[in-house]
Backbone as a chain_set.jsonl record, in Angstrom:
{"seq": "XXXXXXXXXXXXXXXXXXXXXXXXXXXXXXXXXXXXXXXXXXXXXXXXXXXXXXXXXXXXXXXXXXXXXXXXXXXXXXXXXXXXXXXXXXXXXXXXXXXXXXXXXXXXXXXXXXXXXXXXXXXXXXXXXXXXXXXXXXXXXXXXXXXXXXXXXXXXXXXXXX", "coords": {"N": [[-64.696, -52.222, -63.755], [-64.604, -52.258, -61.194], [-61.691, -52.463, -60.832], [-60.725, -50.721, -61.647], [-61.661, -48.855, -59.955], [-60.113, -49.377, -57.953], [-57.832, -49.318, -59.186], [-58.034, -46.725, -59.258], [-57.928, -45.347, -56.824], [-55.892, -46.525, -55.719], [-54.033, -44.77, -56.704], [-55.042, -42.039, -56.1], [-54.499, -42.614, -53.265], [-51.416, -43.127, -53.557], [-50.805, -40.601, -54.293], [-51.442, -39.042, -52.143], [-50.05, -40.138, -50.49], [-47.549, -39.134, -51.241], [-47.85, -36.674, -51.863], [-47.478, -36.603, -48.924], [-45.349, -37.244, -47.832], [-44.016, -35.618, -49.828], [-44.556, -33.374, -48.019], [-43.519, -33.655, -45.207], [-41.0, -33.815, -46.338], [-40.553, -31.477, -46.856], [-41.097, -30.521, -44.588], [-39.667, -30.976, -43.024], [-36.762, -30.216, -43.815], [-37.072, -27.41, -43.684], [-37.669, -27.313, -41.213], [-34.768, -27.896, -40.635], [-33.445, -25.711, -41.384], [-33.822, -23.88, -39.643], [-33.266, -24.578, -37.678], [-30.112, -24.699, -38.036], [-30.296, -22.535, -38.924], [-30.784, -21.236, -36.05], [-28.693, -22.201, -34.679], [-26.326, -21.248, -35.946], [-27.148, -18.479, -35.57], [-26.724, -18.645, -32.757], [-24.242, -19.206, -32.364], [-23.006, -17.008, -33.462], [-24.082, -15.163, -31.43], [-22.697, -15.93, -29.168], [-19.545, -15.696, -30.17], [-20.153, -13.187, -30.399], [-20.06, -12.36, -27.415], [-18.13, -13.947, -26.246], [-16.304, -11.917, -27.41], [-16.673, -9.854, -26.851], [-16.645, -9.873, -23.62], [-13.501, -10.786, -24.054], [-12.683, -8.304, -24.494], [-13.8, -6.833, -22.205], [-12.073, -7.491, -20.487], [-9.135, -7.759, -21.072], [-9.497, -4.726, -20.631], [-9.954, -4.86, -18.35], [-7.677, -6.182, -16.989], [-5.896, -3.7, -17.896], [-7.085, -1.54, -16.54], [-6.43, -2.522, -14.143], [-3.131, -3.386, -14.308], [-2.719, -0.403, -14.553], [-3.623, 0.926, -11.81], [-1.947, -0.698, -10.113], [0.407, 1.058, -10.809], [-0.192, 3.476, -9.94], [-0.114, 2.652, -7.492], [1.956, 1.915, -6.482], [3.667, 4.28, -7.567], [2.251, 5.854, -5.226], [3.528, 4.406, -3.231], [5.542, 4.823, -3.303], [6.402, 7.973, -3.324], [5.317, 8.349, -0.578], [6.978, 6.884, 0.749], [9.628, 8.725, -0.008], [8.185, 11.415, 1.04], [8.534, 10.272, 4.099], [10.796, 10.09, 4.26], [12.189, 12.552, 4.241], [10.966, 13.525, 6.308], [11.58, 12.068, 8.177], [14.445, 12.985, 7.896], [14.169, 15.595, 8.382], [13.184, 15.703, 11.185], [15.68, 14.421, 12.664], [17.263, 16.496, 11.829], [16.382, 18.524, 13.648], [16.192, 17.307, 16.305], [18.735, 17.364, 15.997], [20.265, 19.905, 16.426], [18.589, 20.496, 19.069], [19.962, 18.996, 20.409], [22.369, 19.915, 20.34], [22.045, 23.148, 21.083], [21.459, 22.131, 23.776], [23.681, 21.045, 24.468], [25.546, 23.585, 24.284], [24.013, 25.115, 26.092], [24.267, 23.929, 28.727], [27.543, 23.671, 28.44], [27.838, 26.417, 29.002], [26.881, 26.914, 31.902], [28.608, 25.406, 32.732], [31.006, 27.105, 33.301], [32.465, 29.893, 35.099], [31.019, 32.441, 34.602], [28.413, 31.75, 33.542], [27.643, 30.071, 35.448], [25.526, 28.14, 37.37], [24.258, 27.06, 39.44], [21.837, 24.999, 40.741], [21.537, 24.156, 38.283], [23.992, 22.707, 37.669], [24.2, 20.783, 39.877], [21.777, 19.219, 39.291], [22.467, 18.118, 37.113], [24.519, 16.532, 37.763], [23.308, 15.199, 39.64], [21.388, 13.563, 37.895], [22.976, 12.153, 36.356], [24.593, 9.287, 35.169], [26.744, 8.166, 37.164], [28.504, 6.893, 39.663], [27.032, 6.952, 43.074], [29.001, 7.077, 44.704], [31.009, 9.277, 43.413], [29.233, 11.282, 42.86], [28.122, 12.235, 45.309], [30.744, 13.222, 45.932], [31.76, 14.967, 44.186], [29.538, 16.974, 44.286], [29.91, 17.716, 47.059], [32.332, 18.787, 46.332], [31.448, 20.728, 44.9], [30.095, 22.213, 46.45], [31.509, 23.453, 48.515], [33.377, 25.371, 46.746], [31.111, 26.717, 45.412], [31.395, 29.649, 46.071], [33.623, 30.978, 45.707], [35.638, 31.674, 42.844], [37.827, 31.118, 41.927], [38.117, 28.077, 42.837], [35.802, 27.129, 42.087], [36.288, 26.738, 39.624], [37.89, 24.744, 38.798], [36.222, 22.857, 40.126], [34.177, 22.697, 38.866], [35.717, 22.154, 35.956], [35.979, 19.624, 36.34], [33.52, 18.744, 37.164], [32.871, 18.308, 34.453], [34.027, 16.898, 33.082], [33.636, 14.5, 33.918], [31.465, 13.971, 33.427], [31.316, 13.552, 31.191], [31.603, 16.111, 29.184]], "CA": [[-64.928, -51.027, -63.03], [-64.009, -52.309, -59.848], [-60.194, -52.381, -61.139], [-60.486, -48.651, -62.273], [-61.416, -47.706, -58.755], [-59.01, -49.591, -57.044], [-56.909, -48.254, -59.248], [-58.466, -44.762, -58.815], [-58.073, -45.315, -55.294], [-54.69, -46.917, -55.126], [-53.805, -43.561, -57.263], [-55.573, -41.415, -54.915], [-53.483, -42.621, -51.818], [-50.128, -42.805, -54.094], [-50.499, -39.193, -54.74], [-51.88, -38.289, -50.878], [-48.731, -40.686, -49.533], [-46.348, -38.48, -52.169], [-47.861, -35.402, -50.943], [-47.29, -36.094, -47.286], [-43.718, -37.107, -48.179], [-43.364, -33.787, -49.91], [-44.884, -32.131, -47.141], [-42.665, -34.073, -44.536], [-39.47, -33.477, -46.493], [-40.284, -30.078, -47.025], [-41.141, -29.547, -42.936], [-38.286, -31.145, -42.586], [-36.074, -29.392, -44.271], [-37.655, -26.299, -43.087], [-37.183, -27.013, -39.559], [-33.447, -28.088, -40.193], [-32.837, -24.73, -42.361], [-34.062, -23.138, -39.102], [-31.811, -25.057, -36.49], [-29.079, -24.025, -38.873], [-30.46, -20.433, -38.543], [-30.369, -20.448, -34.679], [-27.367, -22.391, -34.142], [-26.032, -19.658, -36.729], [-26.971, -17.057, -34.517], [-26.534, -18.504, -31.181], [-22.809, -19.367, -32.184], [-22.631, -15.562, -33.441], [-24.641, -14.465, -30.445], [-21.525, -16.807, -28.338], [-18.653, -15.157, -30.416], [-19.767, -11.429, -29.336], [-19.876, -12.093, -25.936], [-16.784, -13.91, -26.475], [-15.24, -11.022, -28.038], [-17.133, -8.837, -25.564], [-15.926, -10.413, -22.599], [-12.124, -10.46, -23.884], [-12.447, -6.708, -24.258], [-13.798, -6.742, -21.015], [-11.112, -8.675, -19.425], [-8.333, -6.292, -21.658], [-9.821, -3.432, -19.944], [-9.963, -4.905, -16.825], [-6.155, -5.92, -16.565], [-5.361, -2.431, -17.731], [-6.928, -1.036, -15.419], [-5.512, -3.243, -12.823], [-1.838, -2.79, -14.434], [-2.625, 1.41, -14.387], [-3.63, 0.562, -10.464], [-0.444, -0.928, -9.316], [1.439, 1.502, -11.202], [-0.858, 4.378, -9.221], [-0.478, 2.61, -6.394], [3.469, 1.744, -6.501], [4.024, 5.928, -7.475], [2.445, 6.593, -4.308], [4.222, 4.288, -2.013], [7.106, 5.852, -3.296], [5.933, 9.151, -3.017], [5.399, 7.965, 0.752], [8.595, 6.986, 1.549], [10.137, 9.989, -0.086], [8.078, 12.272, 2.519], [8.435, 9.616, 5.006], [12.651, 9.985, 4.688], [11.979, 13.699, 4.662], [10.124, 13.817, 7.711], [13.146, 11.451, 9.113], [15.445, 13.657, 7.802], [13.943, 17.073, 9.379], [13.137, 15.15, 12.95], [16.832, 14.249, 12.715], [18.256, 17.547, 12.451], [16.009, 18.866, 14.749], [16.996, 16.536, 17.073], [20.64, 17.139, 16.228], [19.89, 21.052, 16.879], [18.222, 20.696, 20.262], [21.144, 18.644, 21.377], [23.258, 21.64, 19.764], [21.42, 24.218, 21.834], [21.407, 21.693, 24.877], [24.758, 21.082, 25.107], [25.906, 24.732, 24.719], [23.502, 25.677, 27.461], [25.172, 22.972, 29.43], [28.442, 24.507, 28.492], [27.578, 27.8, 29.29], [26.724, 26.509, 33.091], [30.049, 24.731, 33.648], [31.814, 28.208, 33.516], [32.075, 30.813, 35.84], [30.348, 33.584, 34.194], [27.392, 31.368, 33.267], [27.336, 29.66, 36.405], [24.123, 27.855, 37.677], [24.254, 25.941, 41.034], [21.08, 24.234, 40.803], [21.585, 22.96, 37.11], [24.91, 22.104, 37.605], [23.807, 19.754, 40.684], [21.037, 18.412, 38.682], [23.196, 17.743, 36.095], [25.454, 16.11, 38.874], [22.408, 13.852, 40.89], [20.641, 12.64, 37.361], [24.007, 11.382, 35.683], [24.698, 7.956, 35.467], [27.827, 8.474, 37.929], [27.959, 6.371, 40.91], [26.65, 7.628, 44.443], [30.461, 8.028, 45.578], [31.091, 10.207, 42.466], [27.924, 12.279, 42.864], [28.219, 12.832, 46.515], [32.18, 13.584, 45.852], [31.203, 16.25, 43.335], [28.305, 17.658, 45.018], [30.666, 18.1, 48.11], [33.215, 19.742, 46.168], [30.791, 22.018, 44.381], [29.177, 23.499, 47.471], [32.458, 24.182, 48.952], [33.831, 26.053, 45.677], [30.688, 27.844, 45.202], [31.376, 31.034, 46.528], [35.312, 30.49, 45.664], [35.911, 31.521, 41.479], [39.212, 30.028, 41.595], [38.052, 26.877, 43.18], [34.8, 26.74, 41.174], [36.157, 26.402, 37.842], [38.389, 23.645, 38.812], [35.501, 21.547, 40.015], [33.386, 22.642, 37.002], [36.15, 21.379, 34.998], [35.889, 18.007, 36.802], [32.131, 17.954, 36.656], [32.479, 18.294, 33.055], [35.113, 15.629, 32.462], [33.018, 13.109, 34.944], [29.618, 14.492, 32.933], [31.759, 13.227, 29.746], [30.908, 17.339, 28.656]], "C": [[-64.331, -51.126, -61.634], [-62.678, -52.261, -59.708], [-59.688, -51.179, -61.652], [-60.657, -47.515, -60.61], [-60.733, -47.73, -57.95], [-58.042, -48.922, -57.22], [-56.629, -46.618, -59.363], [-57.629, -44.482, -57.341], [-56.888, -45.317, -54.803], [-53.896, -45.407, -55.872], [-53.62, -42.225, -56.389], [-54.155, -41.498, -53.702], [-51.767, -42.84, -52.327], [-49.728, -41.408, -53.822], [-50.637, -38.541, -52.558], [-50.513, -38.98, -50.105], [-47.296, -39.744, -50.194], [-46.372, -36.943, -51.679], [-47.618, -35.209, -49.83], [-45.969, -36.468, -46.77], [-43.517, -35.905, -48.361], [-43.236, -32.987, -48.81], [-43.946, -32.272, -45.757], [-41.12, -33.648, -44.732], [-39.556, -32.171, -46.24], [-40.447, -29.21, -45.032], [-39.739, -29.775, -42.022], [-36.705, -30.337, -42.521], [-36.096, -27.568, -43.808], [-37.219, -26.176, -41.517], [-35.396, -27.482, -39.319], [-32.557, -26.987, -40.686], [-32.958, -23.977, -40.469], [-33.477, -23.934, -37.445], [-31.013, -24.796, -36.998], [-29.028, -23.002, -38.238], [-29.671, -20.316, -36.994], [-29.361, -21.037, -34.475], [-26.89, -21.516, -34.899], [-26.032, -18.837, -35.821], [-26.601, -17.18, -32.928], [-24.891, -18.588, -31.282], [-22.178, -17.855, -32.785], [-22.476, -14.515, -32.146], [-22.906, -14.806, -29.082], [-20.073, -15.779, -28.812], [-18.868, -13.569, -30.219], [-19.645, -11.648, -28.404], [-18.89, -12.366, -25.458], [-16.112, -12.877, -26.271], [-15.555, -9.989, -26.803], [-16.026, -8.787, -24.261], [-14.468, -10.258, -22.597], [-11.663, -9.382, -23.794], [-12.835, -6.627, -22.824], [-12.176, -6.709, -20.229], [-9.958, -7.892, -20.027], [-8.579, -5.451, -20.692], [-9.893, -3.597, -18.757], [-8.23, -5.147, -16.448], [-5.928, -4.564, -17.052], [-5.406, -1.431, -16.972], [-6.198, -1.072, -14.006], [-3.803, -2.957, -13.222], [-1.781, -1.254, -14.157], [-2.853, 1.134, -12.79], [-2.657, 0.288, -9.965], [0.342, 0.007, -9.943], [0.918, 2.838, -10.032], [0.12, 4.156, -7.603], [1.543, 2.481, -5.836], [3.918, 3.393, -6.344], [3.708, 6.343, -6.118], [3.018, 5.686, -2.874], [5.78, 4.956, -2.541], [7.473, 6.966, -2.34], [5.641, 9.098, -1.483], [6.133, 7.7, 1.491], [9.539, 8.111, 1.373], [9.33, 10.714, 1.168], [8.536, 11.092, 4.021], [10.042, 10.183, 5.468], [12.89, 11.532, 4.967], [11.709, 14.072, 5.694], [11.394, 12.977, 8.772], [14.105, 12.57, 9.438], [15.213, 15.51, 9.146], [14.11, 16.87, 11.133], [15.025, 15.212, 13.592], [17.343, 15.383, 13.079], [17.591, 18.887, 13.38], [16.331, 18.853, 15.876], [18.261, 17.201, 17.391], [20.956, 19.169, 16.791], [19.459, 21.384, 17.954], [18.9, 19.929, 20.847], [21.934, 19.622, 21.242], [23.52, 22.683, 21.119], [21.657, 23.766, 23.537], [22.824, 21.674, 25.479], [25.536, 22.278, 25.107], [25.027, 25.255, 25.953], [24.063, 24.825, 28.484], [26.613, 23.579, 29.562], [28.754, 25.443, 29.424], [27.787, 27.882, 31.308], [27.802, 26.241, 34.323], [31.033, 25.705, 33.351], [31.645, 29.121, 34.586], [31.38, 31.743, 35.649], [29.052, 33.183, 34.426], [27.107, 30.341, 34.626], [25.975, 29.214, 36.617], [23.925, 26.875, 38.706], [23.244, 24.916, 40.377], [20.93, 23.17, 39.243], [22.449, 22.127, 37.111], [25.066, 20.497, 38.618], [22.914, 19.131, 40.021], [21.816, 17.474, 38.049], [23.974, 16.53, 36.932], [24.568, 14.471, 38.894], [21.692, 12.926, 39.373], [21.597, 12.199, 36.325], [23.641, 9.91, 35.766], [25.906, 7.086, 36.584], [27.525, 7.782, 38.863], [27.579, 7.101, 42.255], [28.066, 8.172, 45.253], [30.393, 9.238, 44.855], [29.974, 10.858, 42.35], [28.613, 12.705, 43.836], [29.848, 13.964, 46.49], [32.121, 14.932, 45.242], [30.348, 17.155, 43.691], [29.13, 18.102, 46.274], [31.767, 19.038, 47.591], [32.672, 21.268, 45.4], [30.038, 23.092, 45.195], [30.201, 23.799, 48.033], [33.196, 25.036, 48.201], [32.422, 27.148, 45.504], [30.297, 29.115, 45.132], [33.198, 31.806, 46.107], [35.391, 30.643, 43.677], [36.545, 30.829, 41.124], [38.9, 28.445, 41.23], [36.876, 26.241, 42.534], [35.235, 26.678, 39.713], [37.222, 25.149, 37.729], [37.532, 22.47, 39.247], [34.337, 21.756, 38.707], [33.99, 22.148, 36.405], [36.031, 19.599, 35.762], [34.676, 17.552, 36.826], [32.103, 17.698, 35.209], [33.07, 17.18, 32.758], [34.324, 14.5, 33.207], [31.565, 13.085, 34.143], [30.016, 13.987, 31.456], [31.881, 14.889, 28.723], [32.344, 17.702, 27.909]], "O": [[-63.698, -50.236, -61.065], [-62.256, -52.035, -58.573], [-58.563, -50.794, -61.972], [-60.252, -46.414, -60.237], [-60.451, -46.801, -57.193], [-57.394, -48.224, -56.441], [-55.715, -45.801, -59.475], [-56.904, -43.544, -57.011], [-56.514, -44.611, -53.867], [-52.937, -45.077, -55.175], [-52.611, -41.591, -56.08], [-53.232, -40.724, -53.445], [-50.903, -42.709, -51.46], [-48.677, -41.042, -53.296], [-49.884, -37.742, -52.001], [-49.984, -38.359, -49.183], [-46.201, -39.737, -49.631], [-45.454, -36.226, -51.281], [-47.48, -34.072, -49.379], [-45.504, -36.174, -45.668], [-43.028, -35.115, -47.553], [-42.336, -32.194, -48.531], [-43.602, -31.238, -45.184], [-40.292, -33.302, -43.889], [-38.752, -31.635, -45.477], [-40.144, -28.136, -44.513], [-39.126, -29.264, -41.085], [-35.915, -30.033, -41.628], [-35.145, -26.796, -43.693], [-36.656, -25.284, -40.881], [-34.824, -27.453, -38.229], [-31.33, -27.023, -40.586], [-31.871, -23.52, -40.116], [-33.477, -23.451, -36.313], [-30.51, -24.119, -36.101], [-28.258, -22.547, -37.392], [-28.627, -19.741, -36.688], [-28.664, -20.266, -33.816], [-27.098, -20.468, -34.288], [-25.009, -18.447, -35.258], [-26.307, -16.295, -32.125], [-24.235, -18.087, -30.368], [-20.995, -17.579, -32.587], [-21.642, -13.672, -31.817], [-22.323, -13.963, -28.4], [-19.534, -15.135, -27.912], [-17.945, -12.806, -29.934], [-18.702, -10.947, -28.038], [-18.384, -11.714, -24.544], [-15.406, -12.697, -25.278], [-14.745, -9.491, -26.021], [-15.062, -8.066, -24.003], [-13.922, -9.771, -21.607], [-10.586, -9.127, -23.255], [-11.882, -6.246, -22.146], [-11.526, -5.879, -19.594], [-9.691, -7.033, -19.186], [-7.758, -5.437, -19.775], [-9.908, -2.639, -17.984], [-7.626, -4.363, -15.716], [-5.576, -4.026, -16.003], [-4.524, -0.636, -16.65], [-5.697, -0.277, -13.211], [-3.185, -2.287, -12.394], [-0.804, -0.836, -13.537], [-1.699, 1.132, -12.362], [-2.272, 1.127, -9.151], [1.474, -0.23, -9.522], [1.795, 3.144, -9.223], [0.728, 4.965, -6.901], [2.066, 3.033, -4.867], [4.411, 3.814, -5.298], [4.523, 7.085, -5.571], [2.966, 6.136, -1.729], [6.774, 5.414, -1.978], [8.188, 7.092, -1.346], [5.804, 10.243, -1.061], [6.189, 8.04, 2.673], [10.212, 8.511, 2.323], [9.832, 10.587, 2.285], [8.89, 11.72, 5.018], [10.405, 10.564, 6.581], [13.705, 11.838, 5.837], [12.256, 15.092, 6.115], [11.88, 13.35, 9.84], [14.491, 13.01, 10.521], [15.779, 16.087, 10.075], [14.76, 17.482, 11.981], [15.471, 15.81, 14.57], [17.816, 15.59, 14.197], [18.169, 19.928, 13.693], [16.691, 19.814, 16.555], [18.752, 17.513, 18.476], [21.908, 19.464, 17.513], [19.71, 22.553, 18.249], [18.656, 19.922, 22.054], [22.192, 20.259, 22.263], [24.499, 22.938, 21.82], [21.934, 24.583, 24.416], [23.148, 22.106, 26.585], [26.4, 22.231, 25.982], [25.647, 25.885, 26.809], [24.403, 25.59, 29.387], [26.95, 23.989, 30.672], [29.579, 25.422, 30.337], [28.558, 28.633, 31.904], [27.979, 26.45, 35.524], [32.121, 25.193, 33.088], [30.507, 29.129, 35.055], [30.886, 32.134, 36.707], [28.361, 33.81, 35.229], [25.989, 29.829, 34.56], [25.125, 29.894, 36.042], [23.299, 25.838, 38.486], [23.663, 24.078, 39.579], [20.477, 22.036, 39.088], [22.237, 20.971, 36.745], [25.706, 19.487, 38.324], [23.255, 17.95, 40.092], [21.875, 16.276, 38.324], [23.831, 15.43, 36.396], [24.835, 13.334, 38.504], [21.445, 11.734, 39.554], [21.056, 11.819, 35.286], [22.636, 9.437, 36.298], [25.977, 5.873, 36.784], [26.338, 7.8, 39.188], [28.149, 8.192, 42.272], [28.249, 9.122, 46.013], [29.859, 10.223, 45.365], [29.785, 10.983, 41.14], [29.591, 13.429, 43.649], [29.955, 15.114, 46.916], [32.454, 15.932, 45.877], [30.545, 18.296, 43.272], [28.833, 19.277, 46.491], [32.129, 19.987, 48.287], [33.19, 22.383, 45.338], [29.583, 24.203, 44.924], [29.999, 24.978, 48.323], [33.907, 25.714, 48.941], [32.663, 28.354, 45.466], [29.373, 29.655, 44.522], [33.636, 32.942, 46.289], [35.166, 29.566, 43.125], [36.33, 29.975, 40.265], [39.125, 27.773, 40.224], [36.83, 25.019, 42.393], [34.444, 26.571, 38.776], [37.379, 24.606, 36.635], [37.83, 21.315, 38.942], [33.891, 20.959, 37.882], [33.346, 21.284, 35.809], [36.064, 18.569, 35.089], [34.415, 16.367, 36.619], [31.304, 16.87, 34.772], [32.437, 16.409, 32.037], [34.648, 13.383, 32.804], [30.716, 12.21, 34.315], [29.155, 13.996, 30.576], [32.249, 14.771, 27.554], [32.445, 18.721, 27.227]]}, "num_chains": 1, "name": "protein.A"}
């Protein structure tokens, strides 16, 4: 009897050491089906954000390529008015010298006569102080004189470069 319960016994804890194997493999297995799982999903979860991200990053250089192209059109578009705005100043410019030097003209004739411009014209040259004074002396003695005034008008003009 005592060899029936040992071997009851040793039976007993065969079966309870077989069951807690089973139950070991099987938690085992269980918890390695389910690290599987989440590495599974975390390396899914990894490849959208991946994929995410490269669409991102797509959409972000395109934008940035459409940006410099924006931004290139309008320095263009900036120098075009810019050369425009040159261009108009220019013949503005070249029009109020036009206007200037026919009123200038006009001055160093007898008809159009103008003492006081014609002396201006004279004192803010670049002409030296002889050649001022020289001119200025011959223009106040001619200015009552037609004859003699259009021969120093022509000499202010040629000394005025006009």
């Amino acid at each position: 009897e005592g060899a029936a319960d040992a071997a009851s016994d040793a039976v007993e804890a065969t079966e309870d050491a077989v069951d807690g194997a089973a139950d070991a493999a099987s938690d085992a297995v269980e918890e390695a089906t389910d690290a599987a799982t989440d590495a599974t999903e975390g390396a899914a979860d990894a490849a959208d954000a991946a994929g995410d991200a490269a669409e991102d990053t797509t959409d972000a250089a395109g934008d940035a390529v459409e940006g410099a192209g924006e931004a290139a059109e309008d320095a263009v578009e900036g120098a075009e008015d810019a050369t425009d705005g040159a261009t108009d100043a220019t013949e503005a410019a070249t029009d109020a010298a036009e206007d200037t030097a026919s009123g200038l003209g006009e001055m160093f004739t007898t008809e159009g006569f103008d003492y006081d411009a014609v002396r201006d014209a004279i004192d803010n040259s670049d002409m030296g102080d002889l050649q001022k004074t020289t001119l200025g002396a011959a223009l106040d003695a001619a200015r009552d004189n037609p004859e003699a005034l259009s021969e120093v008008l022509a000499r202010v003009r040629e000394a005025l470069g006009q």
